[in-house]
C-alpha positions in Angstrom: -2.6 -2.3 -43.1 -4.8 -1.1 -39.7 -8.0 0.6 -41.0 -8.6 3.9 -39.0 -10.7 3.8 -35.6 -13.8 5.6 -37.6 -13.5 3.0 -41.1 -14.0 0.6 -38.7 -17.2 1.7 -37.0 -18.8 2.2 -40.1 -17.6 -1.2 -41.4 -19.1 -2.5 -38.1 -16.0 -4.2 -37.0 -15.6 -4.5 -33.2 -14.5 -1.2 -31.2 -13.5 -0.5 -27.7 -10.1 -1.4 -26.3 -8.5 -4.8 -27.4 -9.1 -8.1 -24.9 -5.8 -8.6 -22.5 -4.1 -11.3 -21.8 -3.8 -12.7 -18.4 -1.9 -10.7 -16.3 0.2 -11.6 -13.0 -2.5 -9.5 -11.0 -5.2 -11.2 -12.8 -4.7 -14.9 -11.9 -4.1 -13.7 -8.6 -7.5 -12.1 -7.9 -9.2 -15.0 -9.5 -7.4 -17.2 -7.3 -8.6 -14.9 -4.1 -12.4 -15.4 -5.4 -11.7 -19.2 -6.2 -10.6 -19.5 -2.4 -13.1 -17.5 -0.8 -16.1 -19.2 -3.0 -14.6 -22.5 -1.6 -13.8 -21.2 2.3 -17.9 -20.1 2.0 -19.6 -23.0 -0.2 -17.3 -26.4 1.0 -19.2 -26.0 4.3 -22.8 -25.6 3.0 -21.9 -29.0 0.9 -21.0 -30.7 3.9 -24.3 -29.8 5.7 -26.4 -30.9 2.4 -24.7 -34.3 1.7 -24.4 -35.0 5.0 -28.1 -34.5 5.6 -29.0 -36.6 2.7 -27.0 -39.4 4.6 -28.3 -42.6 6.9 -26.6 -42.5 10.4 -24.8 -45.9 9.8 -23.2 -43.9 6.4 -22.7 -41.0 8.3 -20.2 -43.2 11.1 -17.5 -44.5 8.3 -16.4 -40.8 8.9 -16.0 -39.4 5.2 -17.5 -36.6 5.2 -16.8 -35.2 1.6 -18.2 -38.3 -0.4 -21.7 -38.4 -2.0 -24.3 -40.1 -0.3 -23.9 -44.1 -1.3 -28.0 -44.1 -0.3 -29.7 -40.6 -1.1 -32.6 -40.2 1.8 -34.3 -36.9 2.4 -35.9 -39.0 6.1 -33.8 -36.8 8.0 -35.5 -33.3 6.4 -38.9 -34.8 7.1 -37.3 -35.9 10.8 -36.3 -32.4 11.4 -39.5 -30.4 10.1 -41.9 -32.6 12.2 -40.5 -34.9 14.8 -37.1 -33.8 16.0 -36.6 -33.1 19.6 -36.2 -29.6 21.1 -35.8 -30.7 24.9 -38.6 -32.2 26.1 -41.6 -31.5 23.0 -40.0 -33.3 19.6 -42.4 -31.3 17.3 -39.4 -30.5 14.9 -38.5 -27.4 13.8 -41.6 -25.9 12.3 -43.2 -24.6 15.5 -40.1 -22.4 15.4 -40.8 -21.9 11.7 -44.3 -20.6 12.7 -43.0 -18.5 15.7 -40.4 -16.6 13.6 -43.1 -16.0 11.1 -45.0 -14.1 13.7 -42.5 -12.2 15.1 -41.0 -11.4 11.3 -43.9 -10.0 10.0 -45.1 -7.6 12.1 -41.8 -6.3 13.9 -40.7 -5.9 9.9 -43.7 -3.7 8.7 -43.5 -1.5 12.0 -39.7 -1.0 12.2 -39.5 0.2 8.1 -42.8 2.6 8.3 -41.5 4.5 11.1 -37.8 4.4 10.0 -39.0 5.5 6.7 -41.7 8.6 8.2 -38.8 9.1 10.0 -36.2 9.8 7.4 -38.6 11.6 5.3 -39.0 14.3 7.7 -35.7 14.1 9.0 -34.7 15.3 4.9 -37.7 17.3 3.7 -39.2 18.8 6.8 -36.3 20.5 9.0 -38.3 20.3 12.2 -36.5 21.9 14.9 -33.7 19.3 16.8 -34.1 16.9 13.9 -30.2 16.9 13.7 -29.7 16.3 17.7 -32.9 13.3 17.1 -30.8 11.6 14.4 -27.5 11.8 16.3 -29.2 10.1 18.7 -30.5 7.6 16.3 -26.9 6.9 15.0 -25.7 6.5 18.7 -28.2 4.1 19.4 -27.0 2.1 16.3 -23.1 1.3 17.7 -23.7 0.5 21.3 -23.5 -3.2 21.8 -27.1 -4.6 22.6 -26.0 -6.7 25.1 -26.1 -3.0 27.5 -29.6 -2.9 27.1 -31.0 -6.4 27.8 -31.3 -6.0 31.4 -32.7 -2.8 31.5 -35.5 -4.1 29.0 -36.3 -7.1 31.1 -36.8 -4.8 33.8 -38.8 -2.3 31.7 -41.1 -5.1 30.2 -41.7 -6.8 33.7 -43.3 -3.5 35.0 -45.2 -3.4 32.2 -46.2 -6.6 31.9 -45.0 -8.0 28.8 -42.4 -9.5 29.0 -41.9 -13.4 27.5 -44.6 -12.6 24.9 -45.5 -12.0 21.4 -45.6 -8.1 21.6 -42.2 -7.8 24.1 -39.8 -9.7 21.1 -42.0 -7.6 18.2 -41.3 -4.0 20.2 -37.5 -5.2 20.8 -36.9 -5.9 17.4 -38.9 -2.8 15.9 -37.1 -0.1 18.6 -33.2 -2.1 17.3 -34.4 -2.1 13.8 -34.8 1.7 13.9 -31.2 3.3 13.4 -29.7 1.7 10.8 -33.0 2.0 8.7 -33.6 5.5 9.5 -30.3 6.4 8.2 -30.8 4.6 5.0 -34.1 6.3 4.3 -32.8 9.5 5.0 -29.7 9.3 3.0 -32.2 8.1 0.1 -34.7 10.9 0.4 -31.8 13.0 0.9 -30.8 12.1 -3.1 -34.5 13.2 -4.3 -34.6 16.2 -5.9 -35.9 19.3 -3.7 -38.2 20.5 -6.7 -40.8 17.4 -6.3 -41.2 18.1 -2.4 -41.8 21.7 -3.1 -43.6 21.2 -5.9 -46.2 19.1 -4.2 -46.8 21.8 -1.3 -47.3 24.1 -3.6 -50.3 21.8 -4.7 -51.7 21.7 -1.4 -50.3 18.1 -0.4 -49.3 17.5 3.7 -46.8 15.8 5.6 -49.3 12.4 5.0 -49.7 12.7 1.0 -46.8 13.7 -0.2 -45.6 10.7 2.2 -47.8 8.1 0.6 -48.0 9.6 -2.7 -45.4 10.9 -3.9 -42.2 9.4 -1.9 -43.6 5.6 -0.9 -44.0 5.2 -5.1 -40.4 6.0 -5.0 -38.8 4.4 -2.7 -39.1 0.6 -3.9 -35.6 0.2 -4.5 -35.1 1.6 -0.3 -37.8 -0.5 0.5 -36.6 -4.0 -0.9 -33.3 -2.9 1.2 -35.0 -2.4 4.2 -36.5 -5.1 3.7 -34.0 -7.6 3.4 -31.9 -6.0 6.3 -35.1 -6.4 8.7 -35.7 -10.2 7.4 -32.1 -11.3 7.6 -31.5 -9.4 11.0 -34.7 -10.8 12.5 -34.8 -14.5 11.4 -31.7 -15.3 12.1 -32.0 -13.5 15.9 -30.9 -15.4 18.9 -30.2 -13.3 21.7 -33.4 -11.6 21.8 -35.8 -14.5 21.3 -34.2 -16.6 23.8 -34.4 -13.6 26.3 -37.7 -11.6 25.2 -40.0 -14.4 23.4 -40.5 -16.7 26.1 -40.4 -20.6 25.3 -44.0 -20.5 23.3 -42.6 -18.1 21.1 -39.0 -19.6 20.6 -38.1 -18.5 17.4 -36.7 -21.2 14.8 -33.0 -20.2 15.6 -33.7 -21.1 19.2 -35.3 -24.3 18.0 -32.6 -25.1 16.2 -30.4 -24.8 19.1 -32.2 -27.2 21.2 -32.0 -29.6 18.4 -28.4 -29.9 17.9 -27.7 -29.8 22.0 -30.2 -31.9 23.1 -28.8 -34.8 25.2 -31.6 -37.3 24.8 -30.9 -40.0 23.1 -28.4 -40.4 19.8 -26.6 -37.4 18.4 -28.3 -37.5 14.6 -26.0 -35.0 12.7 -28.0 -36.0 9.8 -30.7 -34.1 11.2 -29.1 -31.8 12.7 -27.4 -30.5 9.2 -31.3 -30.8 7.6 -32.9 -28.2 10.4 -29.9 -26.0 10.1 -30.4 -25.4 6.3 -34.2 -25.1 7.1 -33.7 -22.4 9.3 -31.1 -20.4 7.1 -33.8 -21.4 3.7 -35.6 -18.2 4.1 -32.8 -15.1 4.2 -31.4 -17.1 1.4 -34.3 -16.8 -0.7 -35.1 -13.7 0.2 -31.6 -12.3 -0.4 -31.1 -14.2 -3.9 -34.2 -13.3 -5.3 -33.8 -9.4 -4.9 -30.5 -9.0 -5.1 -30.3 -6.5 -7.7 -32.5 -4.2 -5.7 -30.2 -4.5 -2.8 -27.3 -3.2 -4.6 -30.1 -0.5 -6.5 -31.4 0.7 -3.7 -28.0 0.7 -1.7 -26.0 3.0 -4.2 -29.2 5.4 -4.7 -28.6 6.1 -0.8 -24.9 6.7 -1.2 -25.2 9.7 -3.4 -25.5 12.2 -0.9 -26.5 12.7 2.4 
Protein backbone atom coordinates (compact mmCIF):
# COMPACT_ATOMS: atom_id res chain seq x y z
CA UNK A 1 0.00 0.00 0.00
CA UNK A 2 1.46 3.71 -1.32
CA UNK A 3 1.03 6.20 1.49
CA UNK A 4 -0.44 9.54 0.03
CA UNK A 5 1.99 12.31 -1.24
CA UNK A 6 0.99 14.56 2.09
CA UNK A 7 1.40 11.20 4.80
CA UNK A 8 4.58 11.09 3.45
CA UNK A 9 5.81 14.72 4.08
CA UNK A 10 4.71 14.57 7.41
CA UNK A 11 6.36 11.10 7.95
CA UNK A 12 9.46 12.84 6.52
CA UNK A 13 9.98 10.26 3.79
CA UNK A 14 11.71 11.58 0.70
CA UNK A 15 9.46 13.80 -1.84
CA UNK A 16 10.03 15.19 -5.28
CA UNK A 17 9.88 13.00 -8.41
CA UNK A 18 11.36 9.45 -8.29
CA UNK A 19 15.35 8.98 -9.55
CA UNK A 20 15.32 7.58 -13.39
CA UNK A 21 17.03 5.17 -14.78
CA UNK A 22 19.48 5.67 -17.50
CA UNK A 23 18.03 6.62 -20.53
CA UNK A 24 19.32 6.21 -24.24
CA UNK A 25 19.68 10.15 -24.33
CA UNK A 26 21.38 10.08 -21.04
CA UNK A 27 24.50 7.92 -21.79
CA UNK A 28 24.77 9.76 -24.81
CA UNK A 29 25.21 13.20 -23.34
CA UNK A 30 27.55 11.86 -20.80
CA UNK A 31 29.47 10.35 -23.40
CA UNK A 32 29.64 13.94 -25.33
CA UNK A 33 31.03 15.51 -21.92
CA UNK A 34 33.44 12.45 -21.44
CA UNK A 35 34.84 13.23 -24.98
CA UNK A 36 34.99 16.77 -24.89
CA UNK A 37 36.73 16.71 -21.19
CA UNK A 38 39.29 14.36 -22.82
CA UNK A 39 39.67 16.40 -26.53
CA UNK A 40 40.40 19.60 -23.79
CA UNK A 41 42.47 17.89 -20.83
CA UNK A 42 44.64 14.92 -22.86
CA UNK A 43 46.62 17.91 -24.24
CA UNK A 44 47.34 19.87 -21.09
CA UNK A 45 48.61 16.27 -19.68
CA UNK A 46 50.93 16.02 -22.37
CA UNK A 47 52.38 19.53 -21.85
CA UNK A 48 52.76 18.75 -17.85
CA UNK A 49 54.40 15.25 -18.11
CA UNK A 50 56.30 16.09 -20.74
CA UNK A 51 57.72 19.12 -18.96
CA UNK A 52 58.50 17.11 -15.95
CA UNK A 53 60.72 14.97 -18.44
CA UNK A 54 64.76 14.85 -19.14
CA UNK A 55 65.52 15.38 -22.96
CA UNK A 56 67.13 11.91 -23.28
CA UNK A 57 63.35 10.56 -21.81
CA UNK A 58 61.71 12.89 -23.90
CA UNK A 59 63.57 11.22 -27.41
CA UNK A 60 62.19 7.37 -26.83
CA UNK A 61 59.06 9.18 -28.26
CA UNK A 62 56.19 8.09 -25.76
CA UNK A 63 54.63 10.73 -25.12
CA UNK A 64 51.66 9.48 -22.83
CA UNK A 65 53.83 7.68 -20.18
CA UNK A 66 54.68 9.13 -16.70
CA UNK A 67 57.94 10.52 -16.32
CA UNK A 68 60.52 7.38 -15.40
CA UNK A 69 62.69 10.46 -13.62
CA UNK A 70 60.30 13.42 -12.24
CA UNK A 71 62.54 16.78 -12.71
CA UNK A 72 60.95 20.19 -12.35
CA UNK A 73 64.83 21.61 -14.06
CA UNK A 74 63.09 22.47 -17.05
CA UNK A 75 60.36 25.01 -15.03
CA UNK A 76 63.32 26.59 -13.30
CA UNK A 77 65.13 26.57 -17.11
CA UNK A 78 62.17 28.37 -18.50
CA UNK A 79 61.40 31.05 -15.65
CA UNK A 80 65.08 32.19 -15.64
CA UNK A 81 67.44 31.12 -18.32
CA UNK A 82 65.61 30.13 -21.46
CA UNK A 83 66.40 31.83 -24.62
CA UNK A 84 64.15 34.40 -26.33
CA UNK A 85 66.53 35.25 -29.46
CA UNK A 86 69.37 36.64 -28.46
CA UNK A 87 68.84 37.61 -24.23
CA UNK A 88 68.05 33.97 -22.47
CA UNK A 89 66.55 35.62 -19.37
CA UNK A 90 63.54 33.10 -19.41
CA UNK A 91 60.26 33.93 -19.42
CA UNK A 92 59.76 36.18 -16.46
CA UNK A 93 60.84 39.44 -18.05
CA UNK A 94 57.67 38.68 -20.13
CA UNK A 95 55.98 37.78 -16.77
CA UNK A 96 56.91 41.30 -15.58
CA UNK A 97 55.95 43.14 -18.83
CA UNK A 98 52.42 41.61 -19.07
CA UNK A 99 52.03 42.59 -15.49
CA UNK A 100 52.56 46.17 -16.41
CA UNK A 101 50.55 46.43 -19.26
CA UNK A 102 47.59 44.18 -17.32
CA UNK A 103 47.12 46.27 -14.64
CA UNK A 104 46.67 49.44 -15.70
CA UNK A 105 45.09 48.91 -19.28
CA UNK A 106 42.52 46.63 -16.93
CA UNK A 107 41.56 49.40 -14.30
CA UNK A 108 41.17 52.16 -17.17
CA UNK A 109 39.26 50.04 -19.69
CA UNK A 110 36.43 48.78 -16.81
CA UNK A 111 36.07 52.49 -15.09
CA UNK A 112 35.23 54.03 -18.27
CA UNK A 113 33.17 51.07 -19.73
CA UNK A 114 31.39 51.06 -16.51
CA UNK A 115 30.78 55.37 -16.16
CA UNK A 116 29.93 54.57 -19.52
CA UNK A 117 27.11 52.17 -19.09
CA UNK A 118 25.82 53.83 -16.15
CA UNK A 119 24.88 56.89 -18.04
CA UNK A 120 24.19 55.16 -21.07
CA UNK A 121 21.01 53.40 -18.59
CA UNK A 122 20.21 56.06 -15.96
CA UNK A 123 20.99 59.31 -17.56
CA UNK A 124 19.44 59.43 -21.30
CA UNK A 125 21.88 62.09 -22.49
CA UNK A 126 20.95 63.12 -25.82
CA UNK A 127 22.67 60.62 -28.87
CA UNK A 128 23.43 58.08 -26.16
CA UNK A 129 21.69 55.43 -28.44
CA UNK A 130 23.71 56.56 -31.82
CA UNK A 131 27.19 56.52 -29.00
CA UNK A 132 26.44 52.90 -28.08
CA UNK A 133 25.67 51.83 -31.66
CA UNK A 134 28.84 52.95 -32.32
CA UNK A 135 30.29 51.15 -29.47
CA UNK A 136 28.72 47.81 -30.66
CA UNK A 137 30.09 48.48 -34.16
CA UNK A 138 33.40 48.92 -32.92
CA UNK A 139 33.10 45.53 -31.10
CA UNK A 140 32.65 43.22 -34.58
CA UNK A 141 35.12 44.73 -36.97
CA UNK A 142 38.13 42.57 -37.12
CA UNK A 143 41.23 44.40 -35.36
CA UNK A 144 43.42 43.58 -37.85
CA UNK A 145 41.63 46.94 -39.94
CA UNK A 146 42.91 49.09 -37.38
CA UNK A 147 46.58 48.20 -36.82
CA UNK A 148 47.93 50.33 -39.47
CA UNK A 149 46.08 53.15 -38.89
CA UNK A 150 47.24 53.10 -35.14
CA UNK A 151 50.87 52.72 -36.01
CA UNK A 152 50.45 55.66 -37.95
CA UNK A 153 48.46 57.53 -35.31
CA UNK A 154 50.97 56.62 -32.42
CA UNK A 155 54.06 57.61 -34.66
CA UNK A 156 52.76 61.22 -34.95
CA UNK A 157 52.23 61.27 -31.60
CA UNK A 158 55.04 59.84 -30.49
CA UNK A 159 54.32 56.83 -28.66
CA UNK A 160 54.47 54.29 -30.28
CA UNK A 161 56.67 50.94 -29.13
CA UNK A 162 56.05 52.00 -25.48
CA UNK A 163 54.40 51.32 -22.33
CA UNK A 164 51.52 53.84 -22.70
CA UNK A 165 50.94 52.96 -26.79
CA UNK A 166 50.02 48.81 -25.82
CA UNK A 167 48.08 50.27 -22.40
CA UNK A 168 45.82 52.85 -24.71
CA UNK A 169 45.38 49.94 -27.39
CA UNK A 170 44.11 47.60 -25.09
CA UNK A 171 41.95 50.13 -22.95
CA UNK A 172 40.22 51.84 -26.41
CA UNK A 173 39.56 47.52 -27.68
CA UNK A 174 38.50 46.60 -24.21
CA UNK A 175 35.76 49.30 -24.39
CA UNK A 176 32.67 47.67 -26.39
CA UNK A 177 32.19 44.52 -25.14
CA UNK A 178 32.46 45.93 -21.47
CA UNK A 179 30.29 48.79 -22.00
CA UNK A 180 27.59 46.60 -23.18
CA UNK A 181 27.80 44.45 -20.24
CA UNK A 182 27.58 47.26 -17.72
CA UNK A 183 24.82 48.66 -19.40
CA UNK A 184 22.80 45.64 -19.79
CA UNK A 185 23.53 45.18 -15.90
CA UNK A 186 22.53 48.65 -14.78
CA UNK A 187 19.83 48.26 -17.14
CA UNK A 188 18.31 45.27 -14.63
CA UNK A 189 18.52 47.78 -11.46
CA UNK A 190 15.48 48.94 -10.42
CA UNK A 191 14.61 52.70 -11.62
CA UNK A 192 13.33 53.59 -7.90
CA UNK A 193 17.13 53.51 -6.29
CA UNK A 194 18.41 55.93 -9.14
CA UNK A 195 15.56 58.25 -8.49
CA UNK A 196 15.51 57.83 -5.22
CA UNK A 197 19.04 59.03 -4.72
CA UNK A 198 18.43 62.36 -6.79
CA UNK A 199 15.76 63.04 -4.91
CA UNK A 200 18.39 63.09 -1.99
CA UNK A 201 20.57 65.43 -3.69
CA UNK A 202 23.24 62.78 -5.05
CA UNK A 203 25.09 63.68 -8.78
CA UNK A 204 26.20 61.85 -11.65
CA UNK A 205 29.68 61.15 -9.33
CA UNK A 206 27.84 59.81 -5.97
CA UNK A 207 25.33 57.98 -6.97
CA UNK A 208 28.15 56.47 -9.27
CA UNK A 209 30.53 55.53 -6.52
CA UNK A 210 27.91 55.12 -3.92
CA UNK A 211 25.27 53.64 -4.74
CA UNK A 212 25.96 51.53 -8.18
CA UNK A 213 29.95 50.63 -7.73
CA UNK A 214 28.60 48.76 -4.17
CA UNK A 215 26.47 46.96 -6.55
CA UNK A 216 28.06 45.94 -9.20
CA UNK A 217 30.70 43.25 -7.84
CA UNK A 218 29.17 40.46 -9.49
CA UNK A 219 29.66 42.92 -13.14
CA UNK A 220 32.89 43.77 -11.88
CA UNK A 221 34.51 40.28 -11.30
CA UNK A 222 33.13 39.67 -15.05
CA UNK A 223 34.73 42.47 -16.35
CA UNK A 224 37.34 41.58 -14.78
CA UNK A 225 38.13 38.28 -15.88
CA UNK A 226 37.28 39.26 -19.62
CA UNK A 227 40.01 42.20 -19.44
CA UNK A 228 42.61 39.65 -17.75
CA UNK A 229 42.06 36.76 -20.05
CA UNK A 230 41.76 39.03 -23.24
CA UNK A 231 44.90 40.99 -22.18
CA UNK A 232 47.36 38.29 -20.99
CA UNK A 233 47.00 36.08 -23.42
CA UNK A 234 47.35 39.07 -26.33
CA UNK A 235 49.68 38.61 -29.20
CA UNK A 236 48.98 40.65 -31.95
CA UNK A 237 49.07 43.86 -30.19
CA UNK A 238 52.18 43.36 -28.04
CA UNK A 239 54.25 42.23 -30.77
CA UNK A 240 53.02 45.39 -32.90
CA UNK A 241 52.40 48.24 -30.12
CA UNK A 242 54.85 47.17 -27.02
CA UNK A 243 58.04 47.40 -28.64
CA UNK A 244 60.74 44.55 -27.70
CA UNK A 245 61.37 46.00 -23.94
CA UNK A 246 57.87 45.60 -23.36
CA UNK A 247 57.26 42.11 -25.08
CA UNK A 248 54.57 40.70 -23.21
CA UNK A 249 54.94 36.97 -21.88
CA UNK A 250 52.95 35.52 -24.86
CA UNK A 251 55.47 37.08 -27.16
CA UNK A 252 58.26 35.69 -24.95
CA UNK A 253 56.89 32.58 -25.15
CA UNK A 254 57.03 32.63 -28.86
CA UNK A 255 60.59 33.30 -29.09
CA UNK A 256 61.16 30.46 -26.85
CA UNK A 257 59.68 27.71 -28.69
CA UNK A 258 61.08 29.16 -32.35
CA UNK A 259 64.27 30.00 -31.39
CA UNK A 260 66.88 28.26 -33.65
CA UNK A 261 69.86 28.42 -31.42
CA UNK A 262 70.99 25.53 -30.23
CA UNK A 263 68.73 22.10 -29.25
CA UNK A 264 64.95 22.22 -29.58
CA UNK A 265 64.13 21.56 -25.56
CA UNK A 266 60.32 20.71 -25.74
CA UNK A 267 60.72 20.03 -22.11
CA UNK A 268 60.96 23.58 -21.71
CA UNK A 269 59.16 24.65 -24.10
CA UNK A 270 55.83 22.76 -22.52
CA UNK A 271 57.05 24.34 -18.82
CA UNK A 272 56.96 28.18 -20.24
CA UNK A 273 53.84 27.52 -22.07
CA UNK A 274 51.84 26.45 -18.81
CA UNK A 275 53.65 29.47 -17.09
CA UNK A 276 52.23 31.72 -19.36
CA UNK A 277 48.57 30.27 -19.50
CA UNK A 278 49.02 29.92 -15.05
CA UNK A 279 47.45 33.22 -14.49
CA UNK A 280 43.85 33.32 -16.66
CA UNK A 281 43.60 29.94 -15.17
CA UNK A 282 43.71 31.06 -11.73
CA UNK A 283 41.98 33.85 -12.19
CA UNK A 284 39.07 32.14 -14.04
CA UNK A 285 38.89 29.14 -11.50
CA UNK A 286 38.91 30.97 -8.61
CA UNK A 287 35.81 33.33 -9.43
CA UNK A 288 33.93 31.30 -11.42
CA UNK A 289 30.80 31.55 -9.70
CA UNK A 290 30.81 35.21 -10.13
CA UNK A 291 31.31 34.88 -13.75
CA UNK A 292 28.23 33.00 -14.25
CA UNK A 293 26.47 35.57 -11.27
CA UNK A 294 27.39 38.43 -12.76
CA UNK A 295 26.72 37.12 -16.42
CA UNK A 296 22.98 36.04 -15.93
CA UNK A 297 22.23 39.46 -13.81
CA UNK A 298 23.10 41.24 -17.24
CA UNK A 299 20.92 38.98 -19.27
CA UNK A 300 17.67 39.99 -17.67
CA UNK A 301 16.95 42.91 -19.59
CA UNK A 302 18.39 45.37 -21.62
Amino acid sequence: MTMPSSVAVAAGGPTGRKPQHLSPARIGLYAFLVIAALFFLLPLYVMIVTSLKSMPEIRQGNIFAFPQVWTGEAWVQAWSTACTGLECGGISVGFWNSVKILIPSMILSIFISSLTGYALSFWRVKGANVLFAVLLLGAFIPYQVFIYPLVLIYRGVGIYSTLPCIIITHTVFGLPVLTLLFRNYYSSLPMELFKAARVDGAGLWQIFFRLMIPMSIPILVVAAILQVTGIWNDFLFGVVFAGRENFPMTVQLNNIVNSTQGEKLYNVNMAATILTALVPLIVYFGSGRWFVRGITAGAVKG
